[in-house]
N, C-alpha and C positions, 0 to 999 in steps of 0.2 A: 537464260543466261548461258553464254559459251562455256565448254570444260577448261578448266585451265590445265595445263601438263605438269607432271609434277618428276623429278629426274631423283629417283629414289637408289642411293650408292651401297654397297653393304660386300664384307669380305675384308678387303684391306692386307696390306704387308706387314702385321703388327703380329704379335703370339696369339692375340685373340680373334685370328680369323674366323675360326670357326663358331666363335660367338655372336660374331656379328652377323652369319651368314643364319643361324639360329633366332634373333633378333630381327632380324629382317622378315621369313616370313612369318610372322606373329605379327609386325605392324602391318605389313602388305596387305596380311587378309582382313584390318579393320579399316584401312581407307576408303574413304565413300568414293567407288567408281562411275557412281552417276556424274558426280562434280567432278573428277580430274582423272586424266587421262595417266596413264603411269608410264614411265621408262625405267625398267629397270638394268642397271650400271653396274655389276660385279668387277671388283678388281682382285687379283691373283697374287697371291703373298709373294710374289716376283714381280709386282706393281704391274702388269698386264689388267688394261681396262678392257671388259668387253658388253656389248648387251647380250641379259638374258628375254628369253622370250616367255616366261611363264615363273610363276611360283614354285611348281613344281619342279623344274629346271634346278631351282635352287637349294630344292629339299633335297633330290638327292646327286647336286653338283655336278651335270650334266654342263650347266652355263660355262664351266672353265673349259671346254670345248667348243665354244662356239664362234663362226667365222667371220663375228659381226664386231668389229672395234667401236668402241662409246667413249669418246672424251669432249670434258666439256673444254671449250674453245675462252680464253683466258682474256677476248676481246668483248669490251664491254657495250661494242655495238651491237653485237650478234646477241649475245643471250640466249646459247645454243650450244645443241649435242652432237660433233660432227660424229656420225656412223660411217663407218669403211671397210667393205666386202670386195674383194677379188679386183681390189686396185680401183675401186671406183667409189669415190663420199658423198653423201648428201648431208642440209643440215636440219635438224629439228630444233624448233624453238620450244624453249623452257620457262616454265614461269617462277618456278620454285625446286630448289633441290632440298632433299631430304636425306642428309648423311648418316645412316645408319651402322658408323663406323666405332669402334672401340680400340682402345691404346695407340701409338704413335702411327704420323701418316694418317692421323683422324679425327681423331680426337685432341689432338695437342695444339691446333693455329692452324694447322700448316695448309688444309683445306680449307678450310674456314677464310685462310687468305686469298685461295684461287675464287670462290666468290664473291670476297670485296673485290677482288681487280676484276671480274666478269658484270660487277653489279647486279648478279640474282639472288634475289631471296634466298634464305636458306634457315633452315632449323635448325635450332639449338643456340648452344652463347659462341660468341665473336671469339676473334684472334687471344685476344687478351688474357679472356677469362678460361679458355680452352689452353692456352701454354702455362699459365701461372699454376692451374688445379691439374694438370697434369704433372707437371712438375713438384713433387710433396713436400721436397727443402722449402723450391718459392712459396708453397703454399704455406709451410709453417711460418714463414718469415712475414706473413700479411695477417694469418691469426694470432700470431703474438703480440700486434698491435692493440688487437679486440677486447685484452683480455681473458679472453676463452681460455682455459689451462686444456692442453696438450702433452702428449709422452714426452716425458724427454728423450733427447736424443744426440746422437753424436755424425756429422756428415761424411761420409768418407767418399775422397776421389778415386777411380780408379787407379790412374796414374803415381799419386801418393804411394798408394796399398801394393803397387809393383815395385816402386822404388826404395821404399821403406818399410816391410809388413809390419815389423816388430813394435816399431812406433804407433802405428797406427792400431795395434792390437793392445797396446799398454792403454792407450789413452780411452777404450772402450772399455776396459776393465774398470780403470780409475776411476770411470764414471757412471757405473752402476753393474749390480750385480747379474749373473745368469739367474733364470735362460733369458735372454733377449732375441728380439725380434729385426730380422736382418729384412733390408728393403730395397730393389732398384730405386733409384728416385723417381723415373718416368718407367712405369706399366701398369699396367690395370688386371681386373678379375684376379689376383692375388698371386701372378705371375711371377716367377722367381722370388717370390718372400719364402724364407725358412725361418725357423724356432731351433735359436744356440743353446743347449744346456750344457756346454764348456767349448775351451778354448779351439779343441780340435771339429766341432760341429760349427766355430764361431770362421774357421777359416774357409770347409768345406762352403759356410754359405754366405759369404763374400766373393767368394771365386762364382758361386751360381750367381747372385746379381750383377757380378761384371759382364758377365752374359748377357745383358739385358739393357745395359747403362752405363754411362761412364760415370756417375754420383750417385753415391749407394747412401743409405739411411739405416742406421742401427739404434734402436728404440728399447729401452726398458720394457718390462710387460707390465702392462694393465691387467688386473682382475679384474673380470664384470661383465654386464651384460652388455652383447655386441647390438648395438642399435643401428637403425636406418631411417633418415628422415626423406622423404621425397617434395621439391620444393621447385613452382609453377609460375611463370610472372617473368615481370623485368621491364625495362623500358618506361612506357610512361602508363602499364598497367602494376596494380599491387601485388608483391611479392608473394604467394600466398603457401604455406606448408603443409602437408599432410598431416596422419595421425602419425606415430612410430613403429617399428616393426623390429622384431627381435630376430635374431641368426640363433639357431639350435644347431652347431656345427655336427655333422657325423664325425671328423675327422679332428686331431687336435687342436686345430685352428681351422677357418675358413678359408682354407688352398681353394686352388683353382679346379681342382676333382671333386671336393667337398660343397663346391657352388651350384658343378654344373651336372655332374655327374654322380655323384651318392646319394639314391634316393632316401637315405636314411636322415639327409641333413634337412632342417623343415624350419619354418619362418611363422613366428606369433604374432597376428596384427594385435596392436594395441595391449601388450603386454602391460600389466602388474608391476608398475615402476615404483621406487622408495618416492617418498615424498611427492614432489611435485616437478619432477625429472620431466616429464612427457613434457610441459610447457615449457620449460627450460631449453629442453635441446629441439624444439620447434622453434624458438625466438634466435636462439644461436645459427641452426641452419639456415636461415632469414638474413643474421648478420652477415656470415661467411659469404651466403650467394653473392651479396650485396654487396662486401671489400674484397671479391673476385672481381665484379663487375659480371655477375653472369647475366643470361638473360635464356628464356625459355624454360629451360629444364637444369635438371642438379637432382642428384642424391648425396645425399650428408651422411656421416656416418659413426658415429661416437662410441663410448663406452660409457655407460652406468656404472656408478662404482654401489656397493651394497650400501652405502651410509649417503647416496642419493648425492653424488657426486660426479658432473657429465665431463670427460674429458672424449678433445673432438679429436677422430681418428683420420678421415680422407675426405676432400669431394671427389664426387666423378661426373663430369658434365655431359656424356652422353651414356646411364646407365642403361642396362642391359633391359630386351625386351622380351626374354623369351618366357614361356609358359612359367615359370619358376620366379623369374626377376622381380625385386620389392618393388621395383619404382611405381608399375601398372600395379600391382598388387594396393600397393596404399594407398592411391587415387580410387581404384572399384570398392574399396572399402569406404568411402566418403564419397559414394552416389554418382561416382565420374565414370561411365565404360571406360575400354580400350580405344570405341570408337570415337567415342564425343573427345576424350584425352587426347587422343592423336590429331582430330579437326584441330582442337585451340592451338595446339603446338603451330600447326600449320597456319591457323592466324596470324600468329605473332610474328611467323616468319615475316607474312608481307608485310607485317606493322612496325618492321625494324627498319630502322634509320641506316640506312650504308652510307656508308662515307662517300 
């Protein structure tokens, strides 16, 4: 059987470049290279597409110097990476792309659409499911259907919050006490979220997610255990969800240093839940995948309350793969490698329906 190529993206213009570029070689090293051929695609947080020629290139970021341009070609007869070196392109053809991107420009549709108009397979969930769960307003506004109890919260635009602070700083109060939990609406890995414990931390960190977004989320706090569900399927395969995994934050909350970077913050498979929370917020992450529309992959992510009470906190439809990240974590803990987890993904790519 011929190798099939696989056009493997990772980097991106989003906060979490360098997450994705951490994510990437972790998956790179478990694809089976007997079966597919690899190209690897880094893009430069300045949107510069280029090819790398090695994993190692990308460990330690040599690829963002390199004189070889990688984009894929938006025609969907080609199905192809044109490369272009010193004024001169050839094209390679692609069977499958593999976006190992995180936060906007990747995670949010936006490529996800440059492969429906290309027509190549591609991993992870569609347009759809990748701008709604990116997005945490949209996303609450589709689990509030479900049922699922969620933080409450109050939406702020940025434009509002320049034109009017005061209003918009009354109406966060009126609706629930400090500390509360300030939010971009679109980013990932825990990017610009801060923790208000009064009015002048509430302003400081409103100004930090305008940074980030132009619709910010300011959310009540939850006590409780920070959960993680990891959740496999989609299409006209069954939905299927890991065990659950606990966040032991080093930091007061789970920032984006406290994720990736404090060894001190540590993750319990199959924690010691009240009641019967584990199946509960497995059935939920199921639901959620499913009134996203996702397809592939997803991590869910909730709160346990002490009296066994789940309220759902994010998805993230392309979570993190590095050595640390729960997604792989929960899967090898239910008998799945990295490698055999990464093949199915790739399966389903080809088993997706494009439009």
């Amino acid at each position: 059987m011929s190798k099939k190529t696989i056009a493997v993206l990772f980097g991106g213009q989003s906060s979490e470049h360098i997450v994705s570029c951490m994510s990437a070689v972790n998956v790179i090293d478990q694809i089976d290279t007997l079966r597919y051929d690899l190209l690897l695609i880094g893009i430069t947080e300045s949107g510069h597409w280029l090819k790398a020629d090695s994993v190692e290139e990308i460990r330690s970021g040599a690829w963002r110097e390199s004189q070889t341009e990688a984009i894929i070609s938006p025609d969907a007869t080609q199905k192809c990476v044109i490369l272009t070196q010193n004024g001169e392109s050839r094209k390679i053809p692609i069977d499958v792309a593999l976006p190992i991107l995180h936060g906007p420009c990747g995670e949010d549709g936006t490529i996800q659409g440059l492969f429906e108009m290309a027509h190549i397979p591609y991993v992870g969930c569609g347009v759809l499911a990748s701008a709604v769960s990116m997005d945490k307003l949209y996303t609450k506004m589709i689990v509030s259907t479900l049922g699922i109890r969620q933080a409450a919260y109050v939406p702020v635009l940025v434009w509002k919050l320049r034109k009017d602070p005061d209003s918009v700083l009354r109406q966060i109060e009126q609706s629930f006490p400090y500390p509360v939990f300030v939010k971009p609406a679109n980013a990932g890995s825990s990017r610009g979220i801060t923790k208000a414990e009064n009015r002048q931390q509430l302003i400081e960190g409103l100004a930090e997610a305008a940074n980030h977004d132009s619709k910010i989320l300011v959310e009540e706090t939850i006590t409780g255990h920070e959960i993680e569900c990891a959740v496999l399927g989609g299409g006209d395969k069954p939905v299927l969800s890991s065990g659950v995994g606990e966040i032991l934050a080093a930091a007061e909350f789970y920032d984006f240093d406290a994720k990736y970077f404090n060894e001190e913050s540590r993750t319990v498979i199959d924690p010691d839940l009240p009641k019967d929370a584990t199946e509960r917020v497995k059935k939920a992450a199921e639901q959620i995948f499913n009134a996203v529309d996702g397809y592939g992959l997803a991590r869910v992510d909730f709160f346990v309350k002490e009296d066994g009470e789940i309220i759902f906190n994010e998805i993230n439809t392309m979570p993190g793969f590095t050595a640390i990240s729960m997604y792989p974590v929960l899967w090898e803990a239910r008998g799945l490698s990295k490698r055999i987890l990464i093949d199915r993904l790739i399966t389903l790519a080809f088993e997706r329906k494009l439009r």
